[in-house]
C-alpha positions as semicolon CSV with decimal commas, in nm:
position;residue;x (nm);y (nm);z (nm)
1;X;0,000;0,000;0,000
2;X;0,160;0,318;-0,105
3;X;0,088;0,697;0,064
4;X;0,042;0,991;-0,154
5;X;0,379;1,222;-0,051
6;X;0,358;1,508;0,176
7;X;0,461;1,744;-0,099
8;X;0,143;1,712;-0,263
9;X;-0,023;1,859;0,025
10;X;-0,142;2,245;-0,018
11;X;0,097;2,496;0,194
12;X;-0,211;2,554;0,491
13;X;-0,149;2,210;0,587
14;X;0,250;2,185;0,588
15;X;0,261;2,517;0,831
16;X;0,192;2,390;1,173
17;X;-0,112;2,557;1,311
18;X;0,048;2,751;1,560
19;X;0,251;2,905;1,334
20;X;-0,046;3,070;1,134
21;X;-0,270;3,163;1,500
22;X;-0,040;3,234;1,746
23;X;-0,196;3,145;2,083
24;X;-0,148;3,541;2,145
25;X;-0,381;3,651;1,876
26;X;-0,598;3,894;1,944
27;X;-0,898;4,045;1,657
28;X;-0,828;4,349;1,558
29;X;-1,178;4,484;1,721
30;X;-1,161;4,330;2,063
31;X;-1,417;4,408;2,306
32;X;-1,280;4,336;2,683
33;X;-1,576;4,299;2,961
34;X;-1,470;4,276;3,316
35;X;-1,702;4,283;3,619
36;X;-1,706;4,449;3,968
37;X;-1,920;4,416;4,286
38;X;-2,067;4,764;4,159
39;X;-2,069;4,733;3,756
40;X;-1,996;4,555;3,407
41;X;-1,709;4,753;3,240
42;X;-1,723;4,709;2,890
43;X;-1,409;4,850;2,703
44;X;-1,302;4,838;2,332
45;X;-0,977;4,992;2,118
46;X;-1,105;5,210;1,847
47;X;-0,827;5,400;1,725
48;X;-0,897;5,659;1,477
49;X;-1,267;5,684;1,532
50;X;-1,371;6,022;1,625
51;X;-1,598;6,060;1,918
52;X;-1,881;6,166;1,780
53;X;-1,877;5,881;1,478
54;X;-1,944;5,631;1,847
55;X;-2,242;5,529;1,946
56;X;-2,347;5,319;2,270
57;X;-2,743;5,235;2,258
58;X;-2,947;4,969;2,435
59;X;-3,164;4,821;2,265
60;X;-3,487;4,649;2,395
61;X;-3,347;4,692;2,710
62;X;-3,140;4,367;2,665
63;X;-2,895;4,451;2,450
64;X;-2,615;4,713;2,467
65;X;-2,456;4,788;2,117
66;X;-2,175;4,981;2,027
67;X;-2,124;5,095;1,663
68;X;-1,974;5,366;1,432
69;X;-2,167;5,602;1,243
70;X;-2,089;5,870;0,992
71;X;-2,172;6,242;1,130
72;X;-2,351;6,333;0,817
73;X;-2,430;6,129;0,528
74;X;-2,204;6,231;0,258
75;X;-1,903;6,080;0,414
76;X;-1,819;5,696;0,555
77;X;-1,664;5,695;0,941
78;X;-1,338;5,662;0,957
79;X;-1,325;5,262;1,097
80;X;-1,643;5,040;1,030
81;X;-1,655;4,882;1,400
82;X;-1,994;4,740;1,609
83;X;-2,070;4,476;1,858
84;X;-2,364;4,367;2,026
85;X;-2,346;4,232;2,402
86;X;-2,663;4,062;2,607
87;X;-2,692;4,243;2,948
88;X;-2,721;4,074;3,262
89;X;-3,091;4,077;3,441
90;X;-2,998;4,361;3,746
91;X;-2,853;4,607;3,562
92;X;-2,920;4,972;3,573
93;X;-3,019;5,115;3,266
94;X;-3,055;5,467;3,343
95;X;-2,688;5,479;3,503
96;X;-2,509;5,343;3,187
97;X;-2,184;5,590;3,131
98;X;-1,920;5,573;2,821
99;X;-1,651;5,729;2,765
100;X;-1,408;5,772;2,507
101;X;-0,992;5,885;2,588
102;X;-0,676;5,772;2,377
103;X;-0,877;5,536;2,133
104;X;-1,023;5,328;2,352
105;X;-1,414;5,352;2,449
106;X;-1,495;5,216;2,830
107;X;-1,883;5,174;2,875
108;X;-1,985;5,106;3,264
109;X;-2,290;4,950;3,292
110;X;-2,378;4,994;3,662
111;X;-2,536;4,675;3,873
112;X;-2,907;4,694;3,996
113;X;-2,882;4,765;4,381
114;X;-3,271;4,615;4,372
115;X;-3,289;4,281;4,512
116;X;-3,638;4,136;4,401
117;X;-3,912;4,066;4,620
118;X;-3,858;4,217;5,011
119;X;-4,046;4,214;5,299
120;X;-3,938;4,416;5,587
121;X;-4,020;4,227;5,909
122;X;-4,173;4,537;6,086
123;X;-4,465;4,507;5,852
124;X;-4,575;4,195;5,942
125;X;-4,820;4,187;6,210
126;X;-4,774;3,976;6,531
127;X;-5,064;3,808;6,454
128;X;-5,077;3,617;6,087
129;X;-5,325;3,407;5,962
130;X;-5,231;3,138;5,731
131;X;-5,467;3,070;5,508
132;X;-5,360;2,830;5,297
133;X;-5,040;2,464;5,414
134;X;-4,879;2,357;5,098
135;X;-4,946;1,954;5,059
């Protein structure tokens, strides 16, 4: 039995994978999102984008999306960049913050201090009825 030679092979597969990704590769439009007991820091390099060509909008109140847009029609913004990120549940959308220094856009999406359902144990009288025993 006789094996086709290696030579035949097209160049992608002679080049050892790591060699063509290096395990250090980042894309080019890399969106880092850290978290902190108070927020979700979103943060993204966008160099040569000027600020007002940026955009930061949440959408159904789910979504967060970040996205370049020309300032008037007539002209293309200078780098075509956007992303599109699922919140968490307990956010606060009214607190959301961006801002934009040195090329790189940093969007703090501040945590929900709400906690649900709470009922302070003052209110409840000494006296409650139950109405109703689970089976």
């Amino acid at each position: 039995m006789e094996f086709p030679l290696p030579h035949f092979l097209p160049w992608q597969y002679r080049i050892s994978s790591h060699l063509l990704f290096p395990y250090n590769f980042i894309p080019q439009n890399y969106v880092h999102w850290t978290q902190t007991p108070e927020s979700h820091i979103f943060s993204a390099d966008i160099p040569g984008v000027r600020k007002e060509e940026l955009r930061v909008e949440v959408e159904d109140s789910r979504y967060l999306k970040i996205r370049t847009e020309a300032v008037d029609e007539s002209t293309e913004p200078a780098r075509k960049f956007e992303r599109k990120f699922r919140l968490p549940s307990r956010v606060d959308l009214d607190g959301i913050s961006a801002g934009y220094e040195d090329g790189v856009l940093t969007v703090t999406v501040p945590r929900s201090l709400r906690r649900g359902f709470y009922i302070d144990p003052a209110d409840v009288p000494d006296n409650l009825e139950v109405l109703a025993r689970a089976a």
